[in-house]
C-alpha positions in Angstrom: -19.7 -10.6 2.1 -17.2 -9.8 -0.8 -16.5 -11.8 -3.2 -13.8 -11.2 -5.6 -11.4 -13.2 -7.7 -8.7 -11.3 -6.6 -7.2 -9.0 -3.5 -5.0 -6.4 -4.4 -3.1 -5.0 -1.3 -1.6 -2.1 -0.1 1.6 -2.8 1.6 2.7 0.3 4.1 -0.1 0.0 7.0 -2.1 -2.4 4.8 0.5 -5.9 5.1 3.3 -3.7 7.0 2.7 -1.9 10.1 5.4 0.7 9.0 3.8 4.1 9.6 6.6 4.8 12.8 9.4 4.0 10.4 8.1 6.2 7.7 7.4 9.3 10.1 11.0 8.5 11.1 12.6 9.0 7.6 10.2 11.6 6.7 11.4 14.0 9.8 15.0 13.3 9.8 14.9 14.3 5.9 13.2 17.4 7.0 14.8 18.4 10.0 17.9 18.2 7.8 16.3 21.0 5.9 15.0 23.2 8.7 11.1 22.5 7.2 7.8 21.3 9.0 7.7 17.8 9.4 4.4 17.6 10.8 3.2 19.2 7.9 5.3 16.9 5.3 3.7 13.7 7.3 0.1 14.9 7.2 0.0 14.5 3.4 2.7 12.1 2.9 1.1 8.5 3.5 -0.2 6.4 0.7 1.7 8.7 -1.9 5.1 8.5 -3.8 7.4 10.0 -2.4 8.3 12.1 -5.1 5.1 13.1 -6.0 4.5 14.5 -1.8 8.0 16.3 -2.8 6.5 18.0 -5.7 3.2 19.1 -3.7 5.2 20.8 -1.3 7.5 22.2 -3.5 10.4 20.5 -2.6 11.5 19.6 -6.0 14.6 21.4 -6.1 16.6 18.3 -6.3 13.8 15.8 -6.8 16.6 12.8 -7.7 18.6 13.3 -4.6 15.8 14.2 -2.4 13.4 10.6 -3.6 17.0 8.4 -3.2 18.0 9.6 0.3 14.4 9.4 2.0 14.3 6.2 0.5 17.8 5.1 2.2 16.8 6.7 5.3 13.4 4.1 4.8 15.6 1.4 3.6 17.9 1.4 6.8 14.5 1.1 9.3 13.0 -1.6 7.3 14.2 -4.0 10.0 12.0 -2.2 12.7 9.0 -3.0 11.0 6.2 -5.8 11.3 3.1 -7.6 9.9 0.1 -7.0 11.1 -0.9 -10.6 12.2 -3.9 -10.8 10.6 -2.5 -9.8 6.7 0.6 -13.1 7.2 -2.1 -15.5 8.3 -4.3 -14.3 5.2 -1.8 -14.8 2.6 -1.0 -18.2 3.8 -4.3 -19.3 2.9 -4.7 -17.1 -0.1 -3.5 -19.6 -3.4 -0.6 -17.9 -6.3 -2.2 -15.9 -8.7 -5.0 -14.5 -5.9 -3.2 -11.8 -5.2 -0.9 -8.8 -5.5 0.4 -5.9 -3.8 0.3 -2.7 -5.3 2.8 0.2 -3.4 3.5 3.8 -3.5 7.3 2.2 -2.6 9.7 1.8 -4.6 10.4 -2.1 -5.4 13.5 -2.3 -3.1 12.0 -0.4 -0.4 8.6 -2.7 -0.6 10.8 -5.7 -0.7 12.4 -4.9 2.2 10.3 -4.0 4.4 8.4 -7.4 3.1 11.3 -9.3 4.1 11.5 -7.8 7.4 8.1 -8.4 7.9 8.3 -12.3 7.0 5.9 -12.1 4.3 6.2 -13.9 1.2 7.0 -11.6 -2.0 3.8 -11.4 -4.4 4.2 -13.1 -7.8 2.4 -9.2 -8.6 4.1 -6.6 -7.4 3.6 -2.8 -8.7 5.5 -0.3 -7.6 6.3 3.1 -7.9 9.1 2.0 -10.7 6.3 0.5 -12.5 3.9 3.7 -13.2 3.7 6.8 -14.5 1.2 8.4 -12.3 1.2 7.3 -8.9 -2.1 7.3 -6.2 -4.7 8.2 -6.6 -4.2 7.6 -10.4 -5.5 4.0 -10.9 -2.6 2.8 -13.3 -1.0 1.0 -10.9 -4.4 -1.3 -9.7 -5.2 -1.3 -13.4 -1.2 -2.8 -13.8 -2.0 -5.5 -11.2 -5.5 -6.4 -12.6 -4.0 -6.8 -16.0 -0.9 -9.2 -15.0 -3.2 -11.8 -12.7 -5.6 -11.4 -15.7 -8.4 -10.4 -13.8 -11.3 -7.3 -15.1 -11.2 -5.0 -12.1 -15.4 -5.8 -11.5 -13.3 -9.2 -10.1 -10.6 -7.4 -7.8 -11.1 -6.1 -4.4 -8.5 -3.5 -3.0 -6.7 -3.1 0.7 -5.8 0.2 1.4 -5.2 2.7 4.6 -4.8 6.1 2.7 -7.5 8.2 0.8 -4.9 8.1 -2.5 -4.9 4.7 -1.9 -9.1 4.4 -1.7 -9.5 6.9 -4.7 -7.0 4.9 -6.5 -8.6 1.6 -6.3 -12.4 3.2 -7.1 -10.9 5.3 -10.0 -10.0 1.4 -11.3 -12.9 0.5 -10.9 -12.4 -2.2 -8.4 -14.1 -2.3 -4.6 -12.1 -0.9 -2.3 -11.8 -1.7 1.6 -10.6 1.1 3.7 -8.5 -0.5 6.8 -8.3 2.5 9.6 -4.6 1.6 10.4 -3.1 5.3 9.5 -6.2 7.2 9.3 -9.2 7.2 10.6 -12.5 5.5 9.5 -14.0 9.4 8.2 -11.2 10.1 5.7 -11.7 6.4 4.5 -15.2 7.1 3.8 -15.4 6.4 0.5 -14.2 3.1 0.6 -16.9 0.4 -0.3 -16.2 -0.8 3.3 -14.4 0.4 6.0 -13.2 -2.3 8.7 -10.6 -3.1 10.8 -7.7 -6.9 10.1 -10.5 -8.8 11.6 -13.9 -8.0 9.9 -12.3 -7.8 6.4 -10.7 -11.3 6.8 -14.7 -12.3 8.0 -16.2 -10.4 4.9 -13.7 -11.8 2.2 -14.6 -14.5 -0.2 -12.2 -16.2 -2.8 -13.7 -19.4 -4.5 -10.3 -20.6 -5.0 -8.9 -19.8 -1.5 -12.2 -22.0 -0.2 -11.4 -24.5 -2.9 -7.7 -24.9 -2.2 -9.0 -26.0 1.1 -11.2 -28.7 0.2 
């Protein structure tokens, strides 16, 4: 069982199945530029986009590179889709439980949200929100902070080893879902499970009390 006041979530292949519609942007932007895009996806998931730039060296034009990946994103939001078991989750989970903490940008998570038919978190940190993004811990620290929550009380959702070392560098127990990678390079997670046997592990007192 975990118990935790709070569950701070991923969004990309945590709430959103969007790992297709990333790939998609991803190789278009490099095809445009005659690079590898399998090597550009390998390391790109779970990351800011302009911090994968920057790894690879692509920071020529770091400004104009970050905005037209993110419109390329932006356009395929609609192609997107919950993962069944995240929607019927948050329908139970009460305001103030939770939050969503993304390597996106605050229009692209909100899109692909939207297109997703979830409900927008009333905590959302994005990568307009931080100076460092995963696996620096500022932006789980953020999230903590604004439900006013210590991270021993928060329990993070994440797909992507930045993601997993972001959430333990807070502090906070971290469950690794094996949605985009698989369950060895989650390892470090606290748990590693798949939708179903998180949702059976999780405990939140005020979820449970909201329906008494």
């Amino acid at each position: 069982m975990i118990e935790a006041r709070a569950v701070l979530f991923d969004c990309d292949g945590v709430l959103v199945d969007s790992g297709a519609s990333i790939e998609r942007a991803w190789r278009r932007w490099a095809l445009e530029r005659g690079l590898d895009g399998d090597a550009i996806v390998a390391v790109a998931h779970g990351r800011r986009t302009e911090d994968t730039m920057r790894e690879l060296g692509l920071s020529e034009d770091l400004v104009a590179g970050v905005e037209l990946l993110e419109g390329y994103e932006i356009a395929d939001a609609p192609s997107v889709h919950a993962f069944p078991e995240a929607a019927a989750l948050l329908a139970e989970l009460p305001p103030g439980s939770w939050a969503v903490v993304t390597s996106g940008t605050r229009a692209l998570a909100t899109s692909r949200l939207a297109a997703a038919g979830l409900p927008l978190p009333s905590v959302l940190v994005t990568a307009d929100d931080v100076r460092a993004g995963k696996p620096d811990p500022e932006g789980y620290l953020e999230a903590a902070r604004r439900l006013g929550c210590s991270p021993a009380d928060c329990v993070v959702v994440e797909d992507a080893p930045a993601g997993v070392q972001a959430g333990l560098a807070a502090g906070m127990r971290v469950v690794g879902l094996a949605t985009t990678h698989a369950p060895v390079e989650l390892e470090a997670a606290t748990l590693v499970a798949s939708w179903p046997e998180f949702v059976a592990a999780l405990h939140l007192p005020a979820a449970r009390q909201r329906r008494l």
